[in-house]
C-alpha positions in Angstrom: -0.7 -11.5 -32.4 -3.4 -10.5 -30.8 -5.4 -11.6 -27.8 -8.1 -13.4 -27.7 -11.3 -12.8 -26.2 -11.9 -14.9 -22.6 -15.7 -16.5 -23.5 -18.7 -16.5 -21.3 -17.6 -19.2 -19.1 -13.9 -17.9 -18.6 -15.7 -14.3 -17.4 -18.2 -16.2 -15.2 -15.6 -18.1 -13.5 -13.5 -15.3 -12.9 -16.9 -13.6 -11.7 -17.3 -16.1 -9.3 -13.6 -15.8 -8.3 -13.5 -12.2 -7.1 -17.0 -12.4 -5.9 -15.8 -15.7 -3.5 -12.7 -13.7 -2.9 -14.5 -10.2 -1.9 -16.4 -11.8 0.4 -13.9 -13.6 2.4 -12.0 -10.3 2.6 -15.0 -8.8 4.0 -14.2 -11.2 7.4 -10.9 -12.3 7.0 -7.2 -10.5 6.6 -5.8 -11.0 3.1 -2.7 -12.6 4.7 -5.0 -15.4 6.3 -7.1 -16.4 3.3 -6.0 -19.5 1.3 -6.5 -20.3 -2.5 -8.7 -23.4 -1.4 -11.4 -21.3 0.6 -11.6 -19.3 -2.4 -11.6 -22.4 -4.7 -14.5 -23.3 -2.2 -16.9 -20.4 -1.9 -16.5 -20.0 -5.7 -16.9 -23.5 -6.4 -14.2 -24.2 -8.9 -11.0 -26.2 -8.2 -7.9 -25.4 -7.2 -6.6 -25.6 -10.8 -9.1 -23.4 -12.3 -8.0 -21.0 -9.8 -4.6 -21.4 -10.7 -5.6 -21.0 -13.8 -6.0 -17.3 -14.1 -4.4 -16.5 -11.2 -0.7 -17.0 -9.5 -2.1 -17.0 -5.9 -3.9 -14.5 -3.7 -2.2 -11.2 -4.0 -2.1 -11.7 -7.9 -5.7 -11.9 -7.9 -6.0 -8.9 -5.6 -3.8 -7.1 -7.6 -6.2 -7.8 -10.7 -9.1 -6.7 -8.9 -7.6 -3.3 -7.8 -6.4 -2.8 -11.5 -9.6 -3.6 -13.2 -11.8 -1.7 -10.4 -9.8 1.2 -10.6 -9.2 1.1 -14.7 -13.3 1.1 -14.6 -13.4 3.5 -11.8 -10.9 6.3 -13.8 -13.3 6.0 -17.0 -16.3 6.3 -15.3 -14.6 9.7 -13.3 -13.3 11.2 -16.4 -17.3 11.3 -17.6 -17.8 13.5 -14.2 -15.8 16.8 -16.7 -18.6 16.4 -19.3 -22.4 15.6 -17.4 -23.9 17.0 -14.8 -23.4 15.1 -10.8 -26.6 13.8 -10.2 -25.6 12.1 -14.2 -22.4 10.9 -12.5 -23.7 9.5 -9.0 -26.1 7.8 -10.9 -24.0 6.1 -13.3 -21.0 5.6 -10.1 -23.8 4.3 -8.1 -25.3 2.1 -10.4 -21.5 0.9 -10.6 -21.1 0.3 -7.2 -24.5 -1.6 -6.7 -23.7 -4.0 -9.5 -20.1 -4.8 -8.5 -21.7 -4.9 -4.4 -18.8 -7.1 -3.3 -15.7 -5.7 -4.7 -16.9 -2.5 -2.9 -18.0 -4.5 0.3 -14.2 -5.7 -0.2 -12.8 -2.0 -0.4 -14.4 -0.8 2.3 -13.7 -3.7 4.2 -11.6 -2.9 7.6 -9.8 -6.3 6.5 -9.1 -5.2 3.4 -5.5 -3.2 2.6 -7.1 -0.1 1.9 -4.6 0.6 -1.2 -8.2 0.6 -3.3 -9.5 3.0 -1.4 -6.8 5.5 -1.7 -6.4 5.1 -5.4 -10.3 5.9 -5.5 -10.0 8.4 -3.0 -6.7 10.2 -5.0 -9.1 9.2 -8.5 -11.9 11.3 -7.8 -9.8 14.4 -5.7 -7.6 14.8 -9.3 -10.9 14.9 -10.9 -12.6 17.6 -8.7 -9.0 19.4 -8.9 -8.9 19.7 -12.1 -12.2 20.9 -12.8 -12.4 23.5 -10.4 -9.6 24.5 -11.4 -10.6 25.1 -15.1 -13.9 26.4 -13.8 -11.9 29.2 -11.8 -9.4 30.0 -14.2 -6.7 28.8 -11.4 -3.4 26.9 -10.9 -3.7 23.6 -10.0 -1.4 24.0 -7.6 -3.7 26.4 -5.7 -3.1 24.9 -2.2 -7.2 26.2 -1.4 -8.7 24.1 -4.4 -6.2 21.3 -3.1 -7.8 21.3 0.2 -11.5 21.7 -1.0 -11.3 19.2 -3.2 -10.0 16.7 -0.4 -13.0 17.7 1.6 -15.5 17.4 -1.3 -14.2 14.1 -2.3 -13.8 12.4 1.1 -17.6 13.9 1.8 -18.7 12.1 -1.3 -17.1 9.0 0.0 -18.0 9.0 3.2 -21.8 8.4 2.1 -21.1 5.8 -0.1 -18.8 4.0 2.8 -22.0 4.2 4.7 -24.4 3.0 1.9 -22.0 0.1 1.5 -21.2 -0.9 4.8 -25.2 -0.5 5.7 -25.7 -3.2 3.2 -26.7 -1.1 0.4 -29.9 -1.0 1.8 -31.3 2.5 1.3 -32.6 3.2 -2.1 -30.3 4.0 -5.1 -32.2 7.1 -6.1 -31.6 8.2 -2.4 -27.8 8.0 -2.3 -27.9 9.5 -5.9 -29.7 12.6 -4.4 -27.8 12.8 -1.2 -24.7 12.6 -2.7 -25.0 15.1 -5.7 -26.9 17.7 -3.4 -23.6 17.6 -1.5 -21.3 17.6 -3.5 -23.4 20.9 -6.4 -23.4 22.5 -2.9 -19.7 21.9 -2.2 -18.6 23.1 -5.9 -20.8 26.2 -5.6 -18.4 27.1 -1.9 -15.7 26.0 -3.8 -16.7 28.5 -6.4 -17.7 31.3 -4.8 
């Protein structure tokens, strides 16, 4: 039997959900936030919470899967465009889902999405440099590069984020793939 499609007002309520959710992460511990301020800030009841999710950490956990399940298809794109290509579409991402990455770089937050994003894109640079170089992935060099490339390409959006998104898009998209074209040619060479 197959599974059928949640409608427009299922998606918007679960929009509305995280959204409420990221936000109250963004100032409060994860242990110390409550299904009602969530049912509150995202104006649906209780019930409606309950719902589509079991309680807090279930709709935590749904977050971090869907984020990251979005995240790993938008990386595996990186093997087959150009970077500026890939910032653009990973920052166009990030500025439409502004809380959920507010959330993940929250200091409240658990940072297990962060990681996962963090270990997403390192496998990614891995890999390609190592196809690029003809080399063992296990090449302890490439292992360390790639950290550095992919925490540097983090690090700006951490910024971007935490300074309220407020530089231009087209800013962060040039910062970040003039950093990271410059990494891969060290990396290279």
């Amino acid at each position: 039997m197959s599974e059928k499609k949640p409608d427009r007002r299922t998606l918007k309520t679960r929009k509305a959900i995280c959204d409420a959710f990221a936000e109250l992460l963004t100032k409060k511990e994860l242990h110390k936030i409550t299904v009602q301020e969530i049912s509150d800030k995202a104006d649906v009841n209780r019930v409606t919470f309950y719902n589509h999710y079991l309680d807090v950490y279930d709709l935590y956990d749904k977050i971090e899967a869907d984020v990251l399940v979005e995240l790993g298809l938008l990386i595996l794109r990186l093997d087959d465009i150009r970077s500026d290509e890939f910032f653009s579409c990973l920052i166009g991402y990030i500025d439409e889902n502004k809380s959920i990455f507010k959330m993940m770089f929250s200091s409240n937050g658990t940072n297990k999405l962060r990681e996962k994003f963090s270990k997403l894109m390192e496998g990614l640079f891995r890999k390609i440099i190592c196809e690029k170089k003809n080399t063992d992935i296990s090449d302890n060099r490439i292992e360390y590069l790639s950290c550095y490339r992919t925490q540097g390409c983090i690090a700006i959006i951490e910024k971007w984020v935490a300074g309220g998104l407020s530089e231009p898009k087209e800013f962060i998209i040039k910062t970040v793939s003039e950093l990271d074209d410059n990494t891969e040619k060290l990396i290279l060479n």
